[in-house]
N, C-alpha and C positions, 0 to 999 in steps of 0.2 A: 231550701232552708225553712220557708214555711211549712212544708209536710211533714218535715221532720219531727213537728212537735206532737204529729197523731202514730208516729209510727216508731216501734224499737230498732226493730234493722235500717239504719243509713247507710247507702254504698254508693260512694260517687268512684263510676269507673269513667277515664277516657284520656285525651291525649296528655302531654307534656304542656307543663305552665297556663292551662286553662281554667287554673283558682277551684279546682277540685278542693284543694287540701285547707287550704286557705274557709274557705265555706264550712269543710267541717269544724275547722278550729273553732271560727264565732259560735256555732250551733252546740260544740262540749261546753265553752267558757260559759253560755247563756244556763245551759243545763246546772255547771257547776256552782252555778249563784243559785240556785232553787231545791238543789239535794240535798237531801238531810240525811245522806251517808257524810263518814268523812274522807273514807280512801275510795282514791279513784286510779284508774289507768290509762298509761299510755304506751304505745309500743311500737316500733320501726324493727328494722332486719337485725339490726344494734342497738346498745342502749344509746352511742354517741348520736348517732341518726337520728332517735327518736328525740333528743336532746335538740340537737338542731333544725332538724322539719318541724317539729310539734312545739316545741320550748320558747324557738326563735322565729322563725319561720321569715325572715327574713323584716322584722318588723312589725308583723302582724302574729306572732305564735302568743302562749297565754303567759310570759312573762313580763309581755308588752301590753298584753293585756290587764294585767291584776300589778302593772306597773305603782310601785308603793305602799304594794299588799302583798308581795311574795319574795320570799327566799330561795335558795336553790342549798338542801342539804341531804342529811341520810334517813331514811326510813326501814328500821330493819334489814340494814344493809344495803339498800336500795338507794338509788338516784333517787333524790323526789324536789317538786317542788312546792314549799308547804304557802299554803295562802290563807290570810288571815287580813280582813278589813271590813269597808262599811259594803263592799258588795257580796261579800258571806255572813254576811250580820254579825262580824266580829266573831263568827267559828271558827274553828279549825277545818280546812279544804285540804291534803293530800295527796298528791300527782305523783306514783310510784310512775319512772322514765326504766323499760323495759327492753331489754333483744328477745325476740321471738323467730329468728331464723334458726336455730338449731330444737335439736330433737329432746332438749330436756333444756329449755328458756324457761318452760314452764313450771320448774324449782322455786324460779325466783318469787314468784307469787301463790306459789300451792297453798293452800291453808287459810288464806286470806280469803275476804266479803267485802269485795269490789261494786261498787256502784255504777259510777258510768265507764266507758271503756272507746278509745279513741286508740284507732291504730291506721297509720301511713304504711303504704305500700304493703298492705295486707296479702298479695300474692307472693310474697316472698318470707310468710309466716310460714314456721314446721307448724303441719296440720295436729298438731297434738297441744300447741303453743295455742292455738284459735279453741278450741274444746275448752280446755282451761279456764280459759279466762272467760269463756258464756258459762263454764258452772258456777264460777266464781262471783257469776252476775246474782243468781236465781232467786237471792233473798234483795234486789236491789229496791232501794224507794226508788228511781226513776233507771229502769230496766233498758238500759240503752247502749247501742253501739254506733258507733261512723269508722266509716271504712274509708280507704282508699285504695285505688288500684291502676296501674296501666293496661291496655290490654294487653292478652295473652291470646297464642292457641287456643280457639275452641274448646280442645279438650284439655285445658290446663289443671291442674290439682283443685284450684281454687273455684275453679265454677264445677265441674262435676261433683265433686262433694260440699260443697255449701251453696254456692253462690244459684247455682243452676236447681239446684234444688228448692230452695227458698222462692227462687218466682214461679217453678211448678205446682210448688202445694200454695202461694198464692191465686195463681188463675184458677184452682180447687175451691178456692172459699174456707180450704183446711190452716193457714198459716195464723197465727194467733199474734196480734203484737202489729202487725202491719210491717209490710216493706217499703221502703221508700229507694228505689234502684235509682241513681241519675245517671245520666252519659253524657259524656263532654267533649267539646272540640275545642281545640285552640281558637279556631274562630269566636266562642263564647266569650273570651276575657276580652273584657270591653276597656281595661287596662293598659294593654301591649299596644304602643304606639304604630301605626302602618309601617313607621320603618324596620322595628323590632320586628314585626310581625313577620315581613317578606325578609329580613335578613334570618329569622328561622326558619323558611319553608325554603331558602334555598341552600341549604346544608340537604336535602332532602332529594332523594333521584323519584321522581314523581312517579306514584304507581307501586313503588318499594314497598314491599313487607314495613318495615319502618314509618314510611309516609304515612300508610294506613292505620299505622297503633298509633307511630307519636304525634300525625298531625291532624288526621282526620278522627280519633279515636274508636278506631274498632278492631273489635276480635277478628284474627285472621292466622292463619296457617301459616309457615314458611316454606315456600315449595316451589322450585323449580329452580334455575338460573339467580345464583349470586348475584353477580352484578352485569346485569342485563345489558344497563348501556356500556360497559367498556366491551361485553360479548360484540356487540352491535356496530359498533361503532368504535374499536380500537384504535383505528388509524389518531382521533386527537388525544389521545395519550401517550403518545410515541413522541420521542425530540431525538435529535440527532446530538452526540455530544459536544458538538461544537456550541450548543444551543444552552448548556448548564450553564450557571451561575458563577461567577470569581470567586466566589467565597461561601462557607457552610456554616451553620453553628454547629453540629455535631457531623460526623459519620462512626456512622456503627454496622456492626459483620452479625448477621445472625446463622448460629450452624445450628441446622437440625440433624443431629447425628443417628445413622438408620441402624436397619435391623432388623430383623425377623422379616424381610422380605420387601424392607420400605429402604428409599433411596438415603444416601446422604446427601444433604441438601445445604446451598452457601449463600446467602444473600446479604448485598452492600449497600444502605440507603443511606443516605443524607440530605440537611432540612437547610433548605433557602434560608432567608433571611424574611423572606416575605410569608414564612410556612409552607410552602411550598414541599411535599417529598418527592427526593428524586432515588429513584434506583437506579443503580448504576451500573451493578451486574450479577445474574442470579444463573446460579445451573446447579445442578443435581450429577448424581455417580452413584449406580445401582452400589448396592453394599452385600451383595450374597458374598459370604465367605471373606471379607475383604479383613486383612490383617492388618493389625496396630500402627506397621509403619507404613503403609500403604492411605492410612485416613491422616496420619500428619503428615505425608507429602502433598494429599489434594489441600487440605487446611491451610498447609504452609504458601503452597501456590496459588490457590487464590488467593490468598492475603496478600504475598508480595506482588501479584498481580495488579490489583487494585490501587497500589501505593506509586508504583514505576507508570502504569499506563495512566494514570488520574493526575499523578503528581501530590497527591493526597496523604495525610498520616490517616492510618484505624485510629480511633478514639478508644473504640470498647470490641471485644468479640462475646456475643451473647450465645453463652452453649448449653444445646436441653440436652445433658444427657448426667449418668452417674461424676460425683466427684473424682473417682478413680478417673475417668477417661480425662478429666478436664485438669487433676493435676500430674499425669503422666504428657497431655500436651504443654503446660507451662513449663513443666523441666527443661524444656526445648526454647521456643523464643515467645514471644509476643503472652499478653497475661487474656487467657480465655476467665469465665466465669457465668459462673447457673445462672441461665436467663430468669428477668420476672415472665410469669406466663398468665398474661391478661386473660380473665375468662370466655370458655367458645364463643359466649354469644356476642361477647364485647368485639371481638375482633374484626369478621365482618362490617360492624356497624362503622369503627374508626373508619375502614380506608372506603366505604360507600359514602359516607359524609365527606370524605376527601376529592373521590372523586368527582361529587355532585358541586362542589365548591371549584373545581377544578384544582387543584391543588394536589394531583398523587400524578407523577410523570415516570416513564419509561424511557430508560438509552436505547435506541434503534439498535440493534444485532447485538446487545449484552445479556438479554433476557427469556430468550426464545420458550426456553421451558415452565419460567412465570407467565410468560402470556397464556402460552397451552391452558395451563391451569386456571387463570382466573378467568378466563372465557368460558369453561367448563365445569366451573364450580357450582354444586346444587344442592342446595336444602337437604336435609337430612328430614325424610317426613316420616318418621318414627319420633322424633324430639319435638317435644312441647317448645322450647327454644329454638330461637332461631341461629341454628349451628350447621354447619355442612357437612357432607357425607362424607365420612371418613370411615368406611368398610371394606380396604384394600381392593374394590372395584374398581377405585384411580385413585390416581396419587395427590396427594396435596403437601407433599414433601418441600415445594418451593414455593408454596404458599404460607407453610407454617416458616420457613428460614425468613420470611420476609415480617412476618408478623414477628418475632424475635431480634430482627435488626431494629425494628422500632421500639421494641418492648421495656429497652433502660429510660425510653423520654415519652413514654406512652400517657403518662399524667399532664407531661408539658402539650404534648399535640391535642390532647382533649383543649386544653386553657387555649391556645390559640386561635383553636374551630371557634369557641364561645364568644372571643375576645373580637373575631374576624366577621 
């Protein structure tokens, strides 16, 4: 925080809840009491984001800051938050609240002479959104930026073209303005109580792509084996059904409907009462050539399957495919419907945090083809994200049915892991 005042580029990269952001906030709000610009930015992947990482920040953002000296209204159509008191010497201060994830965010402030510039989770800016807003700087009275980021892939967008670049022609003696880079670990926030602390690193399968960005904060690749330890060691993920629970809050059927050379795929999960998921039965059915009424009798069979040998109702069936296919099955019985489809990189992470918690279980001889797969699941190492290989080399057909049976209460098992 202290370097920051000799240097224009601020970028705190590193793990989750290590008061990265929180640092930069104080460091714009001190800025924005001393600029004699009036508009200024701020920006996250959305403007709501930026509204609430930057805005509120759980307490500490700058509306809690300039508490009694800001409003929250429009600026040229903009979010802003106008601040006016004895700690801007009674000027006018303007905080245009910004999305800079898509490929023309940068509309919403074209035109405009931007002073200081605060943006959260800066790796997830369109690189034309980041350009922008440092042209927007170039006449600023104090020429400054902070940044935030998680780590990424080595070769992410955001360190090869800015970030990595910036500390090369640093170590040159050529960068003008100074950089002030920091890296952070969870272990930094002097904050998080010992217990908080260990009840976040054990969501965490040690050694995980994951562990390494969000706990230790550092760049790294995703490559090799998903999820190492159920590879390794599956036998404690397995229960025998005698061993489920009396009672579920939900079960849901996810169908990955195949084609063009990928299987049909059916998987049944349902969540304890203690968070807990359990799968209950997953298997797959190549789909070369397979005709209409040949995919509602496997559909239809496993679902009455599930219902006679569990003793169970379906709650939901979550189906990735065209509306035609999904309301030519509802004509018939039970109500399918287009699953939510959480993004690649999200998915993995849910059931690696599940099963690092212990909390993701297997029915013994229900599953044989999800096992295959998630023993065998690997990094896609062409992808900056951490998503797995899905190039018809092997299948992940009962992999994706299983991420789709969860995929209608995907926001609630997020709240629970946090809560847990």
């Amino acid at each position: 925080m202290k370097k920051s005042r000799q240097c224009s580029m601020n970028i705190a990269e590193g793990s989750i809840r290590s008061g990265k952001t929180t640092d930069n906030i104080f460091c714009f709000a001190y800025d924005l009491k001393h600029s004699k610009d009036k508009l200024h930015l701020a920006t996250a992947s959305t403007q709501p984001t930026a509204k609430l990482i930057i805005g509120d920040c759980d307490g500490y953002g700058l509306e809690h800051i300039f508490r009694g000296q800001c409003k929250w209204g429009k600026y040229k159509g903009n979010e802003c938050l106008k601040i006016n008191g004895p700690d801007t010497g009674y000027t006018d201060k303007i905080v245009l609240f910004c999305g800079g994830a898509k490929a023309d965010s940068y509309k919403k402030f074209r035109g405009m002479s931007i002073g200081l510039w605060i943006a959260t989770e800066i790796n997830l800016h369109h690189a034309e959104t980041i350009r922008e807003a440092q042209r927007r700087q170039i006449n600023a009275d104090i020429r400054r930026f902070y940044w935030d980021l998680n780590p990424e892939a080595p070769t992410a967008q955001i360190y090869k073209e800015f970030i990595d670049i910036y500390e090369k022609k640093e170590s040159e003696g050529k960068l003008k303005g100074g950089l002030n880079l920091t890296r952070f670990n969870i272990f930094d926030n002097i904050n998080l109580s010992k217990e908080n602390l260990e009840a976040e690193i054990s969501k965490y399968e040690i050694g995980s792509v994951y562990y390494k960005r969000d706990i230790l904060g550092q760049r790294c690749a995703a490559e090799g084996i998903v999820f190492r330890d159920f590879a390794e060691h599956t036998e404690k993920y397995i229960i025998l059904k005698s061993d489920l629970p009396k009672r579920f809050l939900w079960v849901d059927v996810g169908f990955d409907v195949g084609g063009n050379g990928s299987a049909y795929a059916m998987c049944c999960s349902a969540q304890g009462t203690d968070g807990t998921i359990y799968v209950l039965r997953a298997e797959k059915k190549q789909a070369r050539d397979l005709p209409m009424e040949k995919v509602e009798e496997y559909a239809f069979s496993f679902i009455d399957g599930i219902q006679q040998d569990y003793g169970i109702v379906i709650d939901n069936v979550n189906c990735d495919h065209s509306d035609v296919i999904i309301n030519t099955l509802n004509e018939k019985r039970y109500i399918f419907a287009k699953t939510y489809k959480p993004a690649l990189e999200d998915r993995p992470f849910l059931f690696s945090v599940l099963m690092a918690k212990g909390k993701f279980k297997i029915v013994s001889s229900e599953c044989d083809d999800l096992i295959d797969e998630l023993k065998n699941l690997i990094y896609d190492s062409k992808e900056e994200k951490a998503i797995p290989l899905d190039d018809g080399t092997m299948q992940i057909d009962a992999y994706d049915a299983l991420t789709y049976s969860c995929a209608g209460n995907w926001h609630y098992i997020l709240d629970d892991i946090d809560k847990g």
